[in-house]
Every structure is written in structure tokens, then in C-alpha cells.
N, C-alpha and C positions, 0 to 999 in steps of 0.2 A: 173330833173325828180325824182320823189320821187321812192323808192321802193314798195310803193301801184300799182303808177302806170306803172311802170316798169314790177312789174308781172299781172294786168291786162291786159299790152301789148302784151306779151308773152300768155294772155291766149286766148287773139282774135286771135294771129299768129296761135296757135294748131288749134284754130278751123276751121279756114280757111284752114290749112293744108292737117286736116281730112277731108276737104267738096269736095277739090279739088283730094285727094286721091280715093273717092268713086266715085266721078264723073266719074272717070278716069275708074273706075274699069266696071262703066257699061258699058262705052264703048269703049273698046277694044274687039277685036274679038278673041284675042291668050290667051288659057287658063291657060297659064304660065305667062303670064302679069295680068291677071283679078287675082288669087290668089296672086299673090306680090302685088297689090295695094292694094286690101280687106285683107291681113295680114298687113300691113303696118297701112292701115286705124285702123285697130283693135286697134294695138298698140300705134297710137296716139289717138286714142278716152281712153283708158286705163290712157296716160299721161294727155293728160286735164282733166279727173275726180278727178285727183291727184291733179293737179294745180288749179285747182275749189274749191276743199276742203282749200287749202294753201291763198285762194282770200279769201275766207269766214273766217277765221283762223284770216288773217291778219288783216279783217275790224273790227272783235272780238277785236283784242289785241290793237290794233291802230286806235281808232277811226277817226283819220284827216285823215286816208289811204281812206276812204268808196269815 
């Protein structure tokens, strides 16, 4: 597996992460759970932006990675 798609890999995991984080958050009924999900979710939606930039980076510098 190359490192293109090693961090493309990792960049579908976040975002399933983050889909699964907010799903959650809607519903649950305990307001100390729905705020740990939705802070969580934030914070991996923050990471994939990071790793999103780093996919686009990498197709830039390494054209066989795209």
C-alpha cells in the first residue's frame, strides 16, 4: 500500500468517525453524552480538514499518489 493511499485511507476512517460521532450525538437523550459526542465530533471534523489539506498536499508533490 503506498502512502497516498494509506493517508487517503485514514482520511475516509475520520470521516466515518466524525459521521458516526454526530449521528450519535443526535441521538442520545443524556445532555452529558450529546455534548461529548458533538465535542468529539468537532474535533475530528478539525482532524480531517488537517488530513484533507495533507491528501491535496501529497497529490501536489507526488503525482502517482492522486
Amino acid at each position: 500500500m503506498t502512502v497516498g493511499s494509506q493517508v487517503k485511507s485514514c482520511f475516509s476512517t475520520i470521516k466515518s468517525a466524525e459521521a458516526s460521532l454526530s449521528l450519535l450525538a443526535k441521538k442520545t437523550q443524556q445532555d452529558q453524552s450529546r455534548q461529548a459526542f458533538t465535542q468529539s465530533a468537532q474535533l475530528i471534523s478539525e482532524i480531517k480538514e488537517d488530513l484533507k489539506k495533507q491528501v491535496i498536499q501529497l497529490a501536489k508533490e507526488e503525482p502517482q499518489y492522486k
